[in-house]
N, C-alpha and C positions, 0 to 999 in steps of 0.2 A: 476414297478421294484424298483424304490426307498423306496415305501411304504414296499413293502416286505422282502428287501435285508435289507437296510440300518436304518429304524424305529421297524425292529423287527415284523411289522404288522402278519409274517407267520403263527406266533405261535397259531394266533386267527383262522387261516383257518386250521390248522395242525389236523382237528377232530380224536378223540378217542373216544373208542366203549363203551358208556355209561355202565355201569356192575350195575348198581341200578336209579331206578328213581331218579332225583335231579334237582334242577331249573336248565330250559335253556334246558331242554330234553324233547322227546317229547314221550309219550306212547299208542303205540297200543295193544287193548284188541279187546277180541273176548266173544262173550256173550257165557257162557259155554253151552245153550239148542238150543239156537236159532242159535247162529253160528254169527249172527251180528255184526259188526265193532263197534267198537269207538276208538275214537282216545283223547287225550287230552295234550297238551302242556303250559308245567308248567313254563310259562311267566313270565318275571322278567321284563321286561319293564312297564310304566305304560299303564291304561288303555290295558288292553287283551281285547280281542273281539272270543267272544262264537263264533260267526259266522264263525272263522276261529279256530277252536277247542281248543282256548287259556282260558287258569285259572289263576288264581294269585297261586302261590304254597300253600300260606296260606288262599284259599277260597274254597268252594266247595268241591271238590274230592281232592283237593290239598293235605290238610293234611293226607289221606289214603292213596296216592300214593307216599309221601316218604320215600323213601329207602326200595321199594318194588323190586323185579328181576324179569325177567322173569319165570315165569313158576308160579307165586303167583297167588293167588283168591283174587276180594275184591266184597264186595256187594254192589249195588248202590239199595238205595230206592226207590221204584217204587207203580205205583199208583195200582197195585194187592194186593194179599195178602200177597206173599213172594217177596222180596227182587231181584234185580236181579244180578248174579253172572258173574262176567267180571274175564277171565284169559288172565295175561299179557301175549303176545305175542311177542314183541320186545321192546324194551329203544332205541333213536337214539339223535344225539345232535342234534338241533331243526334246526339248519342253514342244517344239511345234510337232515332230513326230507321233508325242504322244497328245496330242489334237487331234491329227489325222487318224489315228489308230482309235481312239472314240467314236469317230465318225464313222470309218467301214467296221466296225464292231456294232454299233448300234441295237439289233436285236440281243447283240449281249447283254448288251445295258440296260437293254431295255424289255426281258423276255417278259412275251404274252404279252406285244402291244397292247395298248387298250385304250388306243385312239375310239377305236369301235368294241361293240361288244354286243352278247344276246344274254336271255335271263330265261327261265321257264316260270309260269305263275302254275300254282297247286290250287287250283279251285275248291280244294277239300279241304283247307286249311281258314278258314272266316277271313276274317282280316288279317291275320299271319300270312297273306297270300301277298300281301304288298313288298314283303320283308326282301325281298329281291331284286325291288327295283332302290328301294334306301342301302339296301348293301354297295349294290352297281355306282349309286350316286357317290359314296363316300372310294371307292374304289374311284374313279373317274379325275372326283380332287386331288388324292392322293398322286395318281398318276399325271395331273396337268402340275401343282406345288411339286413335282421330282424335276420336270422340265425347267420350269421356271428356274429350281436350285441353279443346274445344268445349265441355264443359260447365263444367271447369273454368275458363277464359276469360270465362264468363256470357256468353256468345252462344247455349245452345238450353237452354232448359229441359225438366224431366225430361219431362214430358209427349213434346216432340219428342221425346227420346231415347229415351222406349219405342216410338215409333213405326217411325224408322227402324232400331233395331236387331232389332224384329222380337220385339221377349218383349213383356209385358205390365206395365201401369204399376209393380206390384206388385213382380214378381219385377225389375223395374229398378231397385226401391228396396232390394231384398235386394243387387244388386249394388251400388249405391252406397257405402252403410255398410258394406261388407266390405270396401273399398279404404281405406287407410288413410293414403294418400296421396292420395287425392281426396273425401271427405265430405259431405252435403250443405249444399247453400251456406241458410243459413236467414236469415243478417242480414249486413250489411257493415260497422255500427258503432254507434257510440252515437248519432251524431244520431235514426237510426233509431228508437233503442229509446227513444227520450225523446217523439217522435212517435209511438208505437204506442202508448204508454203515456197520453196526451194522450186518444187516442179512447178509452180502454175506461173513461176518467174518466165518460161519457156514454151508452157505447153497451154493453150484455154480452152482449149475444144475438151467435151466431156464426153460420156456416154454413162445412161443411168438406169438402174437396175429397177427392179418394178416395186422393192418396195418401199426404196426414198421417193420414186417417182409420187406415190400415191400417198405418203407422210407428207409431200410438199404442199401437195393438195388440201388436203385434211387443215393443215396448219395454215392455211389462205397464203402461203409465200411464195407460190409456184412462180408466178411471173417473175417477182423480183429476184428468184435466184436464176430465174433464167438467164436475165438482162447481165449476171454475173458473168457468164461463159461468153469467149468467142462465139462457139457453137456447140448446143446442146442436142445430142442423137438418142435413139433409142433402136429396139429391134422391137422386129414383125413380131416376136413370141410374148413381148411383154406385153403388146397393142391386142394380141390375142387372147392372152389373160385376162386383161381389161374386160374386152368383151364378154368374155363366158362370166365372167364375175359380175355383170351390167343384167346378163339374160338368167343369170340365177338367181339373183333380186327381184326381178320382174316377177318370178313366179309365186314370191313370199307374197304377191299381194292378193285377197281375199282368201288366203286359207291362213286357217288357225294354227298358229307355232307358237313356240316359245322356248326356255329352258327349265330344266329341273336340275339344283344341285343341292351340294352339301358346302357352307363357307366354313368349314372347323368347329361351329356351335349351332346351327339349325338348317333345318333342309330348305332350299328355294325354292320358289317357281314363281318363274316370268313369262308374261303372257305378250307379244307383239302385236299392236295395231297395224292398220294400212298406214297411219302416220308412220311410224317407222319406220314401215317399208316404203315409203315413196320416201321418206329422206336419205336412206340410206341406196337408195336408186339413184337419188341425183348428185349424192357423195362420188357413186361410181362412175355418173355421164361426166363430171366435171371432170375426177382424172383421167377418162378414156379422151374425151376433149382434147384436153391438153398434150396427152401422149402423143395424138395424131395432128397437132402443131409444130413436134420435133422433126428432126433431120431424122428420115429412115437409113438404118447403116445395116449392111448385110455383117452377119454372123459370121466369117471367113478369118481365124488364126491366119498369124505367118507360121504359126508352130502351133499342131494337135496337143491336147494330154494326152499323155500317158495312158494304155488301158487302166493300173492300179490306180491311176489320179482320177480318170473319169466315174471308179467305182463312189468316189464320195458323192459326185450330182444322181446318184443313180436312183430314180423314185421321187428328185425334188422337178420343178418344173422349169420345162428345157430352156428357160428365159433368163437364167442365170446365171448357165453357165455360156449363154447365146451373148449374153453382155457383156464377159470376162473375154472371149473371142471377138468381141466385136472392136472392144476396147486395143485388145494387140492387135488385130491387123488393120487397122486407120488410125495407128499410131497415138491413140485417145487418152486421157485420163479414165480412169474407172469412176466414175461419182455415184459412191455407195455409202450411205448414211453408218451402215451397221462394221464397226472396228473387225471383228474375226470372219465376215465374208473380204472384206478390204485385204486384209493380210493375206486371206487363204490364195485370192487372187492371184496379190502379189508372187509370193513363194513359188505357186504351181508356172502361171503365166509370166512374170513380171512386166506385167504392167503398172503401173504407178495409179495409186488412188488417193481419192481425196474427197473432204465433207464439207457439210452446207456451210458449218461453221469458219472454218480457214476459206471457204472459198469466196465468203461474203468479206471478209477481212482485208484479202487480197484486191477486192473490186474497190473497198471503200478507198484504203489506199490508193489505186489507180483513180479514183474519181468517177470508176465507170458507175456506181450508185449512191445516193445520199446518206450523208450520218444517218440520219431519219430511219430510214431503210434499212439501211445495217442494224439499230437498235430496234426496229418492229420484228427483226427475222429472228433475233438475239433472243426476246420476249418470248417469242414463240416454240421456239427449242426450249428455252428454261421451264416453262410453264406445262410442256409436256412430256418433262423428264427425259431429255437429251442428255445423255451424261458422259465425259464430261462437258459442261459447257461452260466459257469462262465468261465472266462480267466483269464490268471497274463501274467507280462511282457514277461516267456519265451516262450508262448503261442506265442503273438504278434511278438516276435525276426525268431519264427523261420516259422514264414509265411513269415515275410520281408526276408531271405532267400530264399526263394522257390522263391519271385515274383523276385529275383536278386537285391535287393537293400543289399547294403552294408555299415557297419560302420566302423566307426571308431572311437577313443580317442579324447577329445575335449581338 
């Protein structure tokens, strides 16, 4: 936070959509007969390394490739008779490349998922026969505290994260905000919020991805950020999620569940009542509620991804990248809580996104909602590690009213 807010650091993570090859980008070509990849990143640090598809700008292919755009031909020398013909394909700034290259790597990163997993028990063994299911436990943390690093890092956003660790977008956003050493990442700094704030001068119609939609809920804010938007939409596949996540709760009621882990110093085990499960039933009816109060928008790009871009939603649920399409083709804002799904957006789609916090800022300013209001939504983010989120004193004054504490003149 310091690095970010106070040393200006944001500006260096603030990526924009390269518009010509130039050091520090990285370029994907497609062989024009063959159809073939290549990649090349024109490295400005010293010592590059081929092996990770990096040039010096002024070696090799370096100098052909600048200030070339997307859609150019260059010929690379080859040991035939003719030349071989590379058309560019995409420009990316090299730090977001290597994002995306995390993303479709994944089982690299991540070999022998272990969202799931089986054990054998040795009935021959007395109580040594348990030793397998405490190994699996301490393996299980190990492998959800790697995520969390990872997410923390901003290398996988939450979407991956519910993926590979095997729960659901939902219940990954109930464990984010309860870590209070990891939070969800919403913004990186002011440049930011001065650029979101820029587009909602123009633009108020939103569309919202399924798992701000269901944070807004959680957080009791949902109406009043609606009242923020022109008009707030959603797609058929988040409303569908809703539901199968509504009918999977249902089933938690009279049978016996719970969790077994390992927290770093002793094994757990939690056991759920029907209390639980019918509060977390009517967690889920409220956001599905609310979901099906928004503008239905169909799923319909003015412009597909790319098969290579499509490969990153591949296995996540079709809801999110149904919102990033829905968002470009009815000209929308993206309203997505989570910063590296917003960017990732941006980059692949460009459409313009934006979060609860600017867009509640933006409303107070117009008057479409009350200070009040604005400082209950404020609270609300702060308190469940929205990060970053900014505050000023009357921020702070008019909580200390709410909790009854009073001032006065010194």
């Amino acid at each position: 936070m310091m690095n970010l807010v106070i040393t200006g650091k944001s500006q260096k993570l603030a990526f924009t959509r390269p518009i010509e090859a130039a050091p520090d980008t990285a370029v994907l070509m497609e062989d024009k007969n063959s159809g073939r990849k290549l990649v090349r990143i024109l490295e400005t640090e010293p010592d590059p390394r081929i092996e990770s598809n990096e040039i010096a700008p002024d070696a090799e292919l370096g100098p052909t490739l600048l200030g070339r755009k997307v859609g150019d031909e260059i010929e690379v020398p080859s040991i035939g008779v003719a030349p071989t013909v590379y058309v560019i394909r995409e420009i990316r700034n090299k730090y977001l490349h290597a994002h995306y290259r995390s993303l479709e790597q994944f089982e690299g990163l991540f070999p022998g998922n272990q969202a799931f997993g089986s054990f054998s028990i040795d009935e021959t063994k007395g109580e040594a026969k348990f030793k397998p299911i405490f190994d699996s436990a301490k393996r299980r943390s190990d492998f959800i505290a790697d995520l969390a690093e990872k997410y923390r890092q901003q290398r996988l956003p939450l979407m991956m994260v519910a993926r590979l660790s095997g729960h659901s977008p939902f219940d990954t956003w109930e464990w984010v905000v309860a870590q209070s050493d990891l939070g969800l990442r919403a913004c990186i700094g002011s440049q930011e919020l001065d650029e979101a704030s820029k587009l909602l001068t123009t633009n108020r119609k939103g569309v919202v991805d399924p798992i701000t939609l269901y944070g807004l809920v959680r957080l009791g804010i949902a109406d009043k950020v609606r009242s923020c938007f022109e008009d707030l939409g959603v797609v058929q596949t988040t409303i569908d999620l809703l539901r199968q996540q509504l009918e999977e709760r249902k089933k938690e009621l009279g049978q016996d569940h719970g969790s077994f882990g390992w927290d770093g110093q002793k094994y757990q085990m939690v056991k759920y009542d029907d209390a639980y499960s019918h509060e977390r039933i009517e967690q889920a009816q409220v956001a599905l509620s609310f979901a099906e109060g928004l503008t239905l928008l169909p799923a319909v790009p003015s412009e597909a991804l790319s098969d290579d871009n499509l490969q990153i939603f591949e296995g996540v649920d079709p809801s999110f990248l149904d919102t990033i399409y829905a968002a470009q083709g009815e000209n929308r804002l993206l309203y997505c809580e989570e910063y590296m799904l917003r960017h990732l957006a941006t980059e692949l789609s460009g459409v313009g996104g934006v979060w609860t916090q600017v867009i509640a800022i933006n409303a107070t300013h117009n008057r479409t909602i009350l200070s009040s209001d604005y400082f209950e939504i404020v609270g609300k983010l702060v308190t469940h590690q929205y990060a970053f989120t900014t505050i000023n004193c009357l921020s702070i004054l008019y909580q200390l009213e709410r909790d009854m504490w009073h001032s006065r003149p010194l």
